[in-house]
C-alpha positions as CSV (number, residue, x, y, z in Angstrom):
1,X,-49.8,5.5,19.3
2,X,-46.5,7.8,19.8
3,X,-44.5,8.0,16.9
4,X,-40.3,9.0,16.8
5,X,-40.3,12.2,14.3
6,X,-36.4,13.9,13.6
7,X,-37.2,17.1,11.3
8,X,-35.0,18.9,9.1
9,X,-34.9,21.3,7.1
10,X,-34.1,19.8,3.1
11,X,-34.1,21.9,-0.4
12,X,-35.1,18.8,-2.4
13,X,-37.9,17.9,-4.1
14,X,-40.5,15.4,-2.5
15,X,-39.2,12.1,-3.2
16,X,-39.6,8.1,-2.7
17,X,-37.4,6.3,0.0
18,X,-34.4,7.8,1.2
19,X,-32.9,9.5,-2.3
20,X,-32.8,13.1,-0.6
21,X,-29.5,14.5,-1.9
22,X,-29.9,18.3,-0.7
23,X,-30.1,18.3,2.9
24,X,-29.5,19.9,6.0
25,X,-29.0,18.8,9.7
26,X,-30.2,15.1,9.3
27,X,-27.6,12.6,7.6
28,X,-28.9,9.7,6.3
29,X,-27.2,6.6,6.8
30,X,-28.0,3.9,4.2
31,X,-26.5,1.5,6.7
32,X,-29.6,2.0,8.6
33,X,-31.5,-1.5,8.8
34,X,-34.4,-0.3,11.0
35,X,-37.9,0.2,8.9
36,X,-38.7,3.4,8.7
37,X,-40.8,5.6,6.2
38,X,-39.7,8.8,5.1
39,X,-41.9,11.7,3.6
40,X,-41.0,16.0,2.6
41,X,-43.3,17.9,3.5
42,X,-43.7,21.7,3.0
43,X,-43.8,24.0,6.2
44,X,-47.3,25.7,7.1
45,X,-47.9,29.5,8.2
46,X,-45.0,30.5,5.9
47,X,-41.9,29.8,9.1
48,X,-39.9,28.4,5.7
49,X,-39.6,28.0,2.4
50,X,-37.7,24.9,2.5
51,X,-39.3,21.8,3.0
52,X,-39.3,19.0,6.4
53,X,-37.9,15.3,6.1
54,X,-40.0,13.6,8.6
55,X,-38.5,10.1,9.6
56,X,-41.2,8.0,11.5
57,X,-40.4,4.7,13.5
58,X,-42.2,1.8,11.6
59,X,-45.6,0.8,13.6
60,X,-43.9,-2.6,14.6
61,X,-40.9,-0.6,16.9
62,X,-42.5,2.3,18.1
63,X,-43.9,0.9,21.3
64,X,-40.2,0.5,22.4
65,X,-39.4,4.0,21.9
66,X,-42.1,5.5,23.9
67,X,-41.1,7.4,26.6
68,X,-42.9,7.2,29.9
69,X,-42.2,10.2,31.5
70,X,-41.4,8.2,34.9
71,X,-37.4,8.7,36.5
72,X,-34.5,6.5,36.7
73,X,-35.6,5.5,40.7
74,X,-39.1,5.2,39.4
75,X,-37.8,2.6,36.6
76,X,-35.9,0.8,38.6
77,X,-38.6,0.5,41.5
78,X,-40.9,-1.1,38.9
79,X,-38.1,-3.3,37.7
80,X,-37.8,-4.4,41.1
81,X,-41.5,-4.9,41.9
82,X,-41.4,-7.3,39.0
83,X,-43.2,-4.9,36.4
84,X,-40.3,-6.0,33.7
85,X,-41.0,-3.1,30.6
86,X,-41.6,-4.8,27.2
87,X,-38.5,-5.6,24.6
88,X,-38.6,-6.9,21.7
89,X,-38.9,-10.7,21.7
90,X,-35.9,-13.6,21.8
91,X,-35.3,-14.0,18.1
92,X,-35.6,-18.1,17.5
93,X,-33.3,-20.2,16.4
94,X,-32.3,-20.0,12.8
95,X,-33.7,-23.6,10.9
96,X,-30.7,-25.7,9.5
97,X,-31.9,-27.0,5.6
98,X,-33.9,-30.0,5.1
99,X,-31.7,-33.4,5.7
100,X,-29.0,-31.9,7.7
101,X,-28.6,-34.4,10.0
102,X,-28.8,-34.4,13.8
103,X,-25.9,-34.8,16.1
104,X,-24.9,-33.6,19.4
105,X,-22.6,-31.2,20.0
106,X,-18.9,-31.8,19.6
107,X,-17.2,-31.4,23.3
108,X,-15.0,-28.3,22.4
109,X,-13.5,-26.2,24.6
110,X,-12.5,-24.0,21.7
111,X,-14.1,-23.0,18.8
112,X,-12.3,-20.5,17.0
113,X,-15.0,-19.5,14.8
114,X,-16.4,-17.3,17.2
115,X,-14.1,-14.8,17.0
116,X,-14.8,-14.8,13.3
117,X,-18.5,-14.6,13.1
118,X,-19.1,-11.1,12.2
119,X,-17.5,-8.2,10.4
120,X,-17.1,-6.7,13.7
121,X,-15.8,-9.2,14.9
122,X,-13.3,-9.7,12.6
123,X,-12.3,-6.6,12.5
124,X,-12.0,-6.5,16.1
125,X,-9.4,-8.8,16.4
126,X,-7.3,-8.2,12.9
127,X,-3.6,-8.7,13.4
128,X,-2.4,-6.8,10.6
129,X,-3.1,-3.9,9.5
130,X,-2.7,-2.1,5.7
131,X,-2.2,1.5,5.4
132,X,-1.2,3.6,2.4
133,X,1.9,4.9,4.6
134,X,3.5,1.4,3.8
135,X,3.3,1.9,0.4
136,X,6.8,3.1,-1.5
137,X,5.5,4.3,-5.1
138,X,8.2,2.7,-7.9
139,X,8.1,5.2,-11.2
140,X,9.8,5.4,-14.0
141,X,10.7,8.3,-15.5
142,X,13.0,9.3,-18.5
143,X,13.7,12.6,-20.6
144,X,10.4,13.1,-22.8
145,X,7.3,14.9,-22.3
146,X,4.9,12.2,-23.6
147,X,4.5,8.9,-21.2
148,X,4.9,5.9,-22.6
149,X,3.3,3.0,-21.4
150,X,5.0,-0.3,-20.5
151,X,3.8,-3.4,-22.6
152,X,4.4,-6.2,-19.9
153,X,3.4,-3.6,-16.8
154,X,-0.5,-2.5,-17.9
155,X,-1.0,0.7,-16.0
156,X,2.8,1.6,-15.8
157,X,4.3,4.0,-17.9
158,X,7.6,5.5,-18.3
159,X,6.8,9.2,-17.1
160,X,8.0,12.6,-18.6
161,X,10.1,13.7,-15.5
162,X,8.5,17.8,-16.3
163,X,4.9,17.0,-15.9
164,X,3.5,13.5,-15.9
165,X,5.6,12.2,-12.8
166,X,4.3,15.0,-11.1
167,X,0.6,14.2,-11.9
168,X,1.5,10.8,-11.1
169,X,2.7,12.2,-7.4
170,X,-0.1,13.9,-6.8
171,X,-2.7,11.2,-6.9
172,X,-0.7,9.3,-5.0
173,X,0.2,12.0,-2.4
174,X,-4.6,12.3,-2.6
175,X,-4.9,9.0,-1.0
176,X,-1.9,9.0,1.6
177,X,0.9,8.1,-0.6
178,X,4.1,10.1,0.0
179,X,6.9,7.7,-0.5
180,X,8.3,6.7,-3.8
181,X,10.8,5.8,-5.7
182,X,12.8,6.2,-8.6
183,X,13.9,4.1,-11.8
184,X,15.4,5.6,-14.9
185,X,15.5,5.0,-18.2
186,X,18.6,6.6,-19.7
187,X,19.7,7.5,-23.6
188,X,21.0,4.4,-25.1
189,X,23.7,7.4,-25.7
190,X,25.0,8.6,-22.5
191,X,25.7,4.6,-21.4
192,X,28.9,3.8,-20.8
193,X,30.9,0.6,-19.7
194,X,31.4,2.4,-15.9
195,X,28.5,3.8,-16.0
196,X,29.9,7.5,-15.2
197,X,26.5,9.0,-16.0
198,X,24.9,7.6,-12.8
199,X,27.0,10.5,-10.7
200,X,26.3,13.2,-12.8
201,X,24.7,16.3,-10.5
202,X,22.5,17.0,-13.9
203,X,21.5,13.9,-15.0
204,X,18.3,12.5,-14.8
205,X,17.4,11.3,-11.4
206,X,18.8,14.6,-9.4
207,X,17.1,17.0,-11.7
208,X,13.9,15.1,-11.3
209,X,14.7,15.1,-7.4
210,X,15.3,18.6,-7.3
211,X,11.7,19.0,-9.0
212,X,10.1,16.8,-7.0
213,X,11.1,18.3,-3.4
214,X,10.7,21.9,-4.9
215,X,6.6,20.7,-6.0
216,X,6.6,18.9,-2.4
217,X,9.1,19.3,0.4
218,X,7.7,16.7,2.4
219,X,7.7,14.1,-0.5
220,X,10.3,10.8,1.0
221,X,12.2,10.2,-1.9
222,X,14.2,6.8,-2.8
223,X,16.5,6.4,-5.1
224,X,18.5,2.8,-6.3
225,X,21.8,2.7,-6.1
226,X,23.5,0.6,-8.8
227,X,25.1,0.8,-12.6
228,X,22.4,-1.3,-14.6
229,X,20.5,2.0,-16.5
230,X,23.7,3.8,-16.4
231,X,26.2,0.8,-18.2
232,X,26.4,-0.2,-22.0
233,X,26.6,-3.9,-20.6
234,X,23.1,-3.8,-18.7
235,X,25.0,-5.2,-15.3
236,X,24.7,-3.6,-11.7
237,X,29.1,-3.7,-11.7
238,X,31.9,-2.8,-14.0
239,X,32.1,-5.9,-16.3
240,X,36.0,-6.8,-16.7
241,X,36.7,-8.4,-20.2
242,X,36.4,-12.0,-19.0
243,X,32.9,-11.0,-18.2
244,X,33.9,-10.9,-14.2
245,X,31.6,-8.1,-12.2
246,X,34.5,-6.1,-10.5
247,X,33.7,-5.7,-7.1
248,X,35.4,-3.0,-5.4
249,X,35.9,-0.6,-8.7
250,X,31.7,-0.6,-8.8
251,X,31.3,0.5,-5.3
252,X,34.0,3.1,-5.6
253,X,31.5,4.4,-8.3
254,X,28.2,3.4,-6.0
255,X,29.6,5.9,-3.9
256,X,29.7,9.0,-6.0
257,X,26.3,7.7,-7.4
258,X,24.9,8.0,-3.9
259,X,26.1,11.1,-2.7
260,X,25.5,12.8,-6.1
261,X,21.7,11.7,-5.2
262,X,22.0,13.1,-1.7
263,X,23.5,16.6,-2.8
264,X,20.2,16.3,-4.9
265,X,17.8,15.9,-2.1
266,X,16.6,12.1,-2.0
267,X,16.0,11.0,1.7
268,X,17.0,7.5,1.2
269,X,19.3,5.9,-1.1
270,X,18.8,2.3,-1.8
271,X,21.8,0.0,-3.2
272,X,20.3,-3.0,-5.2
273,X,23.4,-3.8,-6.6
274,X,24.4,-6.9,-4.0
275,X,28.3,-5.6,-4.3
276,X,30.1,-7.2,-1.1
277,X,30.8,-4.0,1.3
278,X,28.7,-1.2,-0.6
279,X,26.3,-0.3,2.8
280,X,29.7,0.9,4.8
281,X,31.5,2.1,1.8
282,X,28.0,4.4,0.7
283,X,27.6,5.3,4.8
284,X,31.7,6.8,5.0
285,X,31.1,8.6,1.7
286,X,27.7,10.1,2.4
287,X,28.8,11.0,6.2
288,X,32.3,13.1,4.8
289,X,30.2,14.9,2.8
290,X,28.2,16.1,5.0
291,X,24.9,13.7,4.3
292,X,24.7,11.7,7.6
293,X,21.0,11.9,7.8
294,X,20.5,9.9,4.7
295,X,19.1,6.8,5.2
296,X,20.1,3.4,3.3
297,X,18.1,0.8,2.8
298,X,19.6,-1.7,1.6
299,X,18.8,-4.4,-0.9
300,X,20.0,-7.2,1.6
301,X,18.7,-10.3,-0.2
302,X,18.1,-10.0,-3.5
303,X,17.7,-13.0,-5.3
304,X,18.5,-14.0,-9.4
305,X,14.5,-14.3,-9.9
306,X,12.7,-14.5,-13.0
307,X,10.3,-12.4,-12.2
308,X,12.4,-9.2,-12.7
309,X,11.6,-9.6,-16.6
310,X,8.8,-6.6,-17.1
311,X,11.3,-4.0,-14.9
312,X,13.9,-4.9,-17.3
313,X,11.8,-4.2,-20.2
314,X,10.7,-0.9,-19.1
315,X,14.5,0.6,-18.4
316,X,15.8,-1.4,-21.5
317,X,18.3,-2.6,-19.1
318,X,18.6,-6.4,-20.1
319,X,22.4,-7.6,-19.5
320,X,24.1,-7.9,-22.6
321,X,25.1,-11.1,-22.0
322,X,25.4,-13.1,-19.4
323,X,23.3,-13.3,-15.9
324,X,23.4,-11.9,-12.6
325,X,23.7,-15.2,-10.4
326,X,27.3,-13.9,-9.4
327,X,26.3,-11.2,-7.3
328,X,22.5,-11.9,-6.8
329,X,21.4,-14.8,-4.5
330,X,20.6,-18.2,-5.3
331,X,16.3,-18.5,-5.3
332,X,17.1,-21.7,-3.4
333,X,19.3,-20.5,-0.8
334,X,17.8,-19.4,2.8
335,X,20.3,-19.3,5.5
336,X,22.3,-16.7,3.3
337,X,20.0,-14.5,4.1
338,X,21.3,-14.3,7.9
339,X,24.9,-13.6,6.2
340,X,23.7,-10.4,4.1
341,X,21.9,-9.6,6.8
342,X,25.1,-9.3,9.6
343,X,26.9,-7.4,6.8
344,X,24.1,-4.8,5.9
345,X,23.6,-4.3,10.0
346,X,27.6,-4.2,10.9
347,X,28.1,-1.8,7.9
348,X,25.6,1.1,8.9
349,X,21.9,0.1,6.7
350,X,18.7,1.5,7.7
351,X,16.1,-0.4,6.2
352,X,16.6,-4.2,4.8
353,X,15.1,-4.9,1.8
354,X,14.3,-8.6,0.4
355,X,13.0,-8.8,-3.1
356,X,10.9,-10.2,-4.6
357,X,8.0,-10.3,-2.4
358,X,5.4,-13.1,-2.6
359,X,7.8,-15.9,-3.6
360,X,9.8,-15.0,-0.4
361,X,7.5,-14.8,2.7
362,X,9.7,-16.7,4.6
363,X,12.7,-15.0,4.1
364,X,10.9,-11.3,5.0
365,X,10.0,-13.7,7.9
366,X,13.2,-14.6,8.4
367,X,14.8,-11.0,8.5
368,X,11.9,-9.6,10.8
369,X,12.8,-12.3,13.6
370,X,16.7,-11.8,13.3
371,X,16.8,-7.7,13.0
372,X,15.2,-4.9,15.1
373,X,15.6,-2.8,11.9
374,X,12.6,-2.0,9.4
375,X,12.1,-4.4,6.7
376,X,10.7,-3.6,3.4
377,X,9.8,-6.0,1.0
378,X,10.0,-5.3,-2.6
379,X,6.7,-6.7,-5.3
380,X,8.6,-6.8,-8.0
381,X,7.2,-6.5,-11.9
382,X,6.8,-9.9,-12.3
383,X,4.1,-10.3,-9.4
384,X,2.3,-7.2,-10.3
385,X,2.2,-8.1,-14.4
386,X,0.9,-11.6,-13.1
387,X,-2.0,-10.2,-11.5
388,X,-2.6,-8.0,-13.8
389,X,-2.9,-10.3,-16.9
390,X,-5.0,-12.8,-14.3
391,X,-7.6,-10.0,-13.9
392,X,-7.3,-9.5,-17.6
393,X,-8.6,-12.9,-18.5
394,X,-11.1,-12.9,-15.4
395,X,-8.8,-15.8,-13.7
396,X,-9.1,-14.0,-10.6
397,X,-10.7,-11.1,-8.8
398,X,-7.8,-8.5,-9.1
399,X,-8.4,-6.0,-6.5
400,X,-9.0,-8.8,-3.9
401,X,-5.8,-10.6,-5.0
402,X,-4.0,-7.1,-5.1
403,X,-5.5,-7.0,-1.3
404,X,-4.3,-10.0,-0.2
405,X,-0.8,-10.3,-1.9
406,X,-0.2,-6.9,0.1
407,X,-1.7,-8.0,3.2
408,X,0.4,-11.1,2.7
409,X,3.7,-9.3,2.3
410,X,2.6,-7.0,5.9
411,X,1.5,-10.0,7.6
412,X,5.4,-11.8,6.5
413,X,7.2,-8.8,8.3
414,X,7.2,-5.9,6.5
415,X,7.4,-2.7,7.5
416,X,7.1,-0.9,4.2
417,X,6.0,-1.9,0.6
418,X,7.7,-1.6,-2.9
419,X,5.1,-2.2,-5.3
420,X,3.6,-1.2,-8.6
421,X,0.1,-1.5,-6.9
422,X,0.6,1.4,-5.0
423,X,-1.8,4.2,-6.1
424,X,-4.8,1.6,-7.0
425,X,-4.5,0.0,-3.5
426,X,-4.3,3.2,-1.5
427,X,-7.4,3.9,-3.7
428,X,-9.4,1.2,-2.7
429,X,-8.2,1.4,0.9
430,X,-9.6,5.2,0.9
431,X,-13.1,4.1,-0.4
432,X,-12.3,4.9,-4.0
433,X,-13.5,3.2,-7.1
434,X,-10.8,2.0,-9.5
């Protein structure tokens, strides 16, 4: 009987099964569900030195590859004269498992299962889709060489601005990630109560910016926008003696911050602050000096959560005393939402932010349907340390949590990602083991 033979040449030595590794012109695809066997042989008369992979059809397929030497017209004449050519037979019915019990069919005119009944299939018909261009890279970074991992963060560390933040960016820039942005922890020493090292053109964040777009033009840098690392009372504002944030004093402040970023290089600057009137104020100070194609994003809704803790820890940037509930949003409140939103919009933002992420679905739902603008969503420390410590103690299957918690935040209305998980998702989106 005719046999299907594919030949190539292959430097390996004779071998069992499909374990070539050296070979040439024939790519094996371990996918492959067909039964076939697979033998090296050496080349006669001397025509090579190498050896030939032979593949050969198994005996029960090969009389549907056999080629009759007749032409299309001839084919179809046959086909017509009722001389139907062979094919392989109608598989049967699966069996269902002893006791299941028998019913007739339910009278549906849908059945949504069908669209979900193979990988395909699934696949085919996927509304949302993860890529590691959503992904915004958060990294800490502060004046020493070593890097220091985080305690409450496992697999964060603060990074030495000179050398490990630009290993860290060049993993991420491997597997497709070329956004990040930037969080830093500042000398206990240079903190001040109006937090005048946050606009200084040689501080920490625009020497690390100028480094960064000097290793990599092309890298999208982010910056925050606010007093916390920079203030010896750990708030976002100027802290009047009463202990009242002072509004319009912090975003006279803001605004230096910002453009002092710009002059640096950073592509977008992000106020998290919540300061009524920052977005325009940044926008007039960044456009007189020349910096009108800086984006903002804004931190539009940024809510007093509790899951900020682990950040906090890793900037030492705890408020001194006191809370943030008079600037951040109430957790409970949703229709405020719409009213940061008008403001952000009217006053010149980008890109809205909402953060956290996973607690607040419906408000990232809520900004997508109201706004034409991007909408980034923010997983803050708390989320990713929660996973984290759940894969820890084998609670949960990490990377498929990971998965879906991003997938989740996509699927919400987001346009672009903040998150921790950055680097190990783009990884696993690219094929790569962790």
């Amino acid at each position: 009987m005719a046999s299907a033979m594919f030949s190539a040449p292959c430097s390996a030595r004779p071998a069992k099964g499909l374990h070539c590794q050296n070979y040439v012109g024939l790519r094996l695809n371990t996918d492959l569900k067909l039964n076939t066997s697979v033998s090296v042989k050496s080349m006669k008369n001397g025509q090579s030195s190498g050896r030939l992979l032979i593949v050969r059809a198994s005996e029960k397929r090969k009389e549907y590859l056999h080629k009759l030497g007749r032409s299309n017209e001839e084919h179809e004449a046959a086909v017509a004269a009722g001389n139907v050519p062979e094919a392989p037979p109608i598989p049967p019915k699966p069996a269902a498992p002893e006791g299941t019990p028998v019913v007739s069919s339910l009278p549906l005119n849908r059945r949504p299962r069908r669209n979900r009944r193979t990988p395909v299939m699934r696949a085919s018909f996927q509304e949302t889709t993860l890529s590691p261009a959503n992904f915004v890279y958060p990294l800490f970074i502060h004046e020493g060489e070593e890097d220091t991992p985080i305690g409450a963060m496992p697999g964060c560390y603060r990074l030495g601005w000179r050398h490990g933040l630009i290993e860290e960016v060049a993993k991420a820039r491997d597997v497709g990630v070329n956004s990040v942005v930037l969080f830093p922890k500042v000398p206990e020493a240079l903190k001040t109560p109006t937090g005048d090292e946050a606009y200084n053109d040689n501080g920490l964040v625009p020497r690390t910016i100028r480094l960064l777009k000097d290793k990599y033009p092309d890298l999208v840098i982010y910056t925050d926008v606010a007093l916390d690392p920079y203030s010896s009372d750990g708030h976002d504002g100027i802290v009047r003696e009463d202990g009242v944030i002072m509004n319009d004093e912090t975003v006279h402040q803001l605004c230096k911050q910002a453009v002092s970023q710009a002059r640096a290089g950073a592509d977008v600057v992000s106020p998290s602050d919540m300061m009524d009137g920052r977005v325009g104020a940044i926008r007039a100070a960044l456009d007189a000096d020349g910096f009108q194609h800086v984006s903002i994003m804004s931190y539009t809704a940024k809510y007093a959560s509790s899951f900020y803790g682990p950040f906090r820890e890793a900037l030492n940037s705890n408020p001194r005393f006191g809370d943030k509930k008079t600037y951040q949003m109430n957790p409970a409140n949703y229709r405020e939402a719409l009213v940061e939103l008008q403001a952000d919009e009217a006053e010149g933002a980008d890109i809205l932010l909402v953060k956290p992420g996973l607690p607040y679905l419906d408000v990232i739902r809520l900004l997508r349907e109201k706004s034409s603008l991007p909408i980034a969503a923010y997983q803050v420390s708390g989320e990713y340390s929660m996973i984290k410590a759940g894969g820890v103690l084998k609670m949960i299957d990490e990377e498929k949590v990971m998965m879906e918690s991003l997938m989740c935040l996509r699927r919400a209305g987001s346009d672009i990602i903040l998150t921790y998980f950055a680097l190990q998702a783009a990884r696993c989106l690219c094929g790569e083991k962790r």
